[in-house]
N, C-alpha and C positions, 0 to 999 in steps of 0.2 A: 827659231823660237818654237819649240815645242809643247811649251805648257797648255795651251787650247786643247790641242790634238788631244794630249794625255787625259787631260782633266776631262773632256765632253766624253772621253768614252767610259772614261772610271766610272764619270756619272750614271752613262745606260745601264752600265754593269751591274751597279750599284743598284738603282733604280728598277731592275730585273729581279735582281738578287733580294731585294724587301719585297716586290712583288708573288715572287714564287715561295719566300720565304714562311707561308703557312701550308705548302704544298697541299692548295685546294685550288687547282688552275682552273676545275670546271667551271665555275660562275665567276663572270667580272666584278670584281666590290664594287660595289653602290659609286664609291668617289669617281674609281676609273672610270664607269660609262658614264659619267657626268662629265670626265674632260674630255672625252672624245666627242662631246657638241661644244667645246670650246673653240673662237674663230681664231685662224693663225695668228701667228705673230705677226709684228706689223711688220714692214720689208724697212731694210738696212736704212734705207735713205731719211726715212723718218727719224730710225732709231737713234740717229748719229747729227741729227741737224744741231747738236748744242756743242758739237767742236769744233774749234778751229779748222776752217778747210785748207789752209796750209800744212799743219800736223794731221788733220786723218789722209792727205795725201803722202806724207813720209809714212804713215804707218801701212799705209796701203803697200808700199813700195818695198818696205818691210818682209809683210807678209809674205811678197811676191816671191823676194832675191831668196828667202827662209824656205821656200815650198810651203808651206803652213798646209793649204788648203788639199795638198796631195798627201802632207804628211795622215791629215786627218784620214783623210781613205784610207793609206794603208793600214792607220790602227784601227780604224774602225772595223777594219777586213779581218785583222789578224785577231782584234776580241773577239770577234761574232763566230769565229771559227776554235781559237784555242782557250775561252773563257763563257762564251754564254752558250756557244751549243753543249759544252757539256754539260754545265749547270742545268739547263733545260732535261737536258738526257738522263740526270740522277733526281733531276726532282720531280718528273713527270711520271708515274704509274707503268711498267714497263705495260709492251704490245704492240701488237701490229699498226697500230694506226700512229703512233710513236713519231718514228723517221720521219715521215709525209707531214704529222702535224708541226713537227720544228722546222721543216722544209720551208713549207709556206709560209711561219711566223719570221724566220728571216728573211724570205724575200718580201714582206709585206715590211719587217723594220727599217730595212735598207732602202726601199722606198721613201721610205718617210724621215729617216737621218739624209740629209741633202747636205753636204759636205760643205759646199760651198756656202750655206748660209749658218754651218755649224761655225766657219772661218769667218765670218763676217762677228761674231760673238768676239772675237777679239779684238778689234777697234776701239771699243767701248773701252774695253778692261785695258790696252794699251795706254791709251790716252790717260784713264786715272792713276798707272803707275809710274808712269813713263814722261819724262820730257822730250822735248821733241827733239833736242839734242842726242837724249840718250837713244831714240830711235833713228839719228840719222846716223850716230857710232856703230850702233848694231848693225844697221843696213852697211856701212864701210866695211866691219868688222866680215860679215859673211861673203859680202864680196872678194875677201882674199884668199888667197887656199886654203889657209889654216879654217878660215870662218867655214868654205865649199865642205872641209875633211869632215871639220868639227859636227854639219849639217848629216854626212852621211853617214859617221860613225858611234856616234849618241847614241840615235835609234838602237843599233845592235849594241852597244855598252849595258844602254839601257834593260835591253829584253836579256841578256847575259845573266846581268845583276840580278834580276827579278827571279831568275830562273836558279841560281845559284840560293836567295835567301827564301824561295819557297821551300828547297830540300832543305836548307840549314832551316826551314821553319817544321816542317813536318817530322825531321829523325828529331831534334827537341822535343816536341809535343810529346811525339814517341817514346822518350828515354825519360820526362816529366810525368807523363803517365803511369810507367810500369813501376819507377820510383815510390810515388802516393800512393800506389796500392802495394807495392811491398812493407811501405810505411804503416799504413790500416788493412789489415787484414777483413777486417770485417765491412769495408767498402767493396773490395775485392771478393766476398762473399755475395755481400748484397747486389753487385754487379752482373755476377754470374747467377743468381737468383731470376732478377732481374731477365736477362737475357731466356733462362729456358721459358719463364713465362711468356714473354715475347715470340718464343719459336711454336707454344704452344696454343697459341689462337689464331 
C-alpha cells in the first residue's frame, strides 16, 4: 500500500511549493513562526484508541508485510533530492551562501519528517476505508509473489510514469505556447516587449 508514502510527501512538496511560492524566503510569514510554537502531535497510541484493537492490529500487520514505513523513506529521499532541492535551488536568489543554505534546510526537514510516525498516519485512514477483511486480503494478497513483485515494481512503474507525463507535459506546454502566440501576434509582441523591459532593470 503505497498511498501514504505518496500522498505525505506530495503533501511536503506541495506545502514547500506554496511556501517558496512568493519567492520572499528571507522572512518567515507571520503564520509559519506561529506553528513552529505549535506542541507535537499527540503520539499514535492516543491517536488510534477509538479502533478496534483487533483491526488496528491487521492493519499494523499490513503496513508491515507492504513496507509502508520504508516505502515512506525512500520517497521521502527521492522528493527531497529530485523535487524540493531543486525547487529550493530556482527559487532562492542565486549565491554563495545558496548550496549550504538548502544543505541545512534538508537536514533540518528530514529531522523533523520521522517516517515512522508519517506511517503511523495510516491506521487512522486504513481503518475509515478499509474493512478489516479487506485488510486481511491485502495483507494475504502481498504475502504472495505476485503481491512481493506487485510491492517492488509499482514504485518504479510509478516514478516511470511520472517521468514519461512530465515530458509529454512540458513539449505540450511547449507546442501550446508557440501556437497562441503565432495565433496573436500582438501577445507575442507584447511578450517580447515585455521581456526587454525585464532585462532592462
Amino acid at each position: 500500500m503505497k498511498f501514504l508514502a505518496t500522498a505525505a510527501c506530495f503533501f511536503l512538496l506541495g506545502t514547500l511549493a506554496a511556501r517558496m511560492g512568493n519567492r520572499s524566503p528571507q522572512v518567515l510569514p507571520d503564520n509559519l513562526q506561529a506553528q513552529e510554537q505549535k506542541p507535537p502531535v499527540a503520539n499514535s497510541a492516543e491517536s488510534h484508541s477509538n479502533i478496534d484493537p483487533v483491526k488496528e492490529a491487521d492493519i499494523r500487520a499490513l503496513l508491515a508485510v507492504s513496507g509502508t514505513e520504508e516505502t515512506v523513506k525512500q520517497l521521502m529521499s527521492s522528493m527531497t533530492e529530485n523535487s524540493i532541492r531543486p525547487m529550493l535551488t530556482s527559487s532562492l536568489p542565486p549565491g554563495d551562501y545558496r548550496d549550504k543554505l538548502i544543505d541545512l534546510f534538508l537536514l533540518k526537514l528530514q529531522s523533523k519528517m520521522d517516517a515512522h510516525r508519517l506511517s503511523e498516519l495510516a491506521v487512522p485512514v486504513y481503518d475509515k476505508y478499509l474493512s478489516d477483511q479487506d485488510v486481511k486480503d491485502l495483507t494475504s494478497f502481498y504475502s504472495t509473489p505476485l503481491g512481493k513483485k506487485t510491492l517492488t515494481v509499482v514504485p518504479k512503474m510509478t516514478a516511470e510514469l511520472q517521468d514519461e507525463g512530465r515530458k509529454m507535459g512540458e513539449e505540450a506546454g511547449r507546442q501550446a505556447m508557440l501556437e497562441v502566440l503565432a495565433e496573436h501576434p500582438e501577445l507575442q509582441q507584447a511578450l517580447e516587449e515585455a521581456a526587454k523591459k525585464a532585462r532592462g532593470q
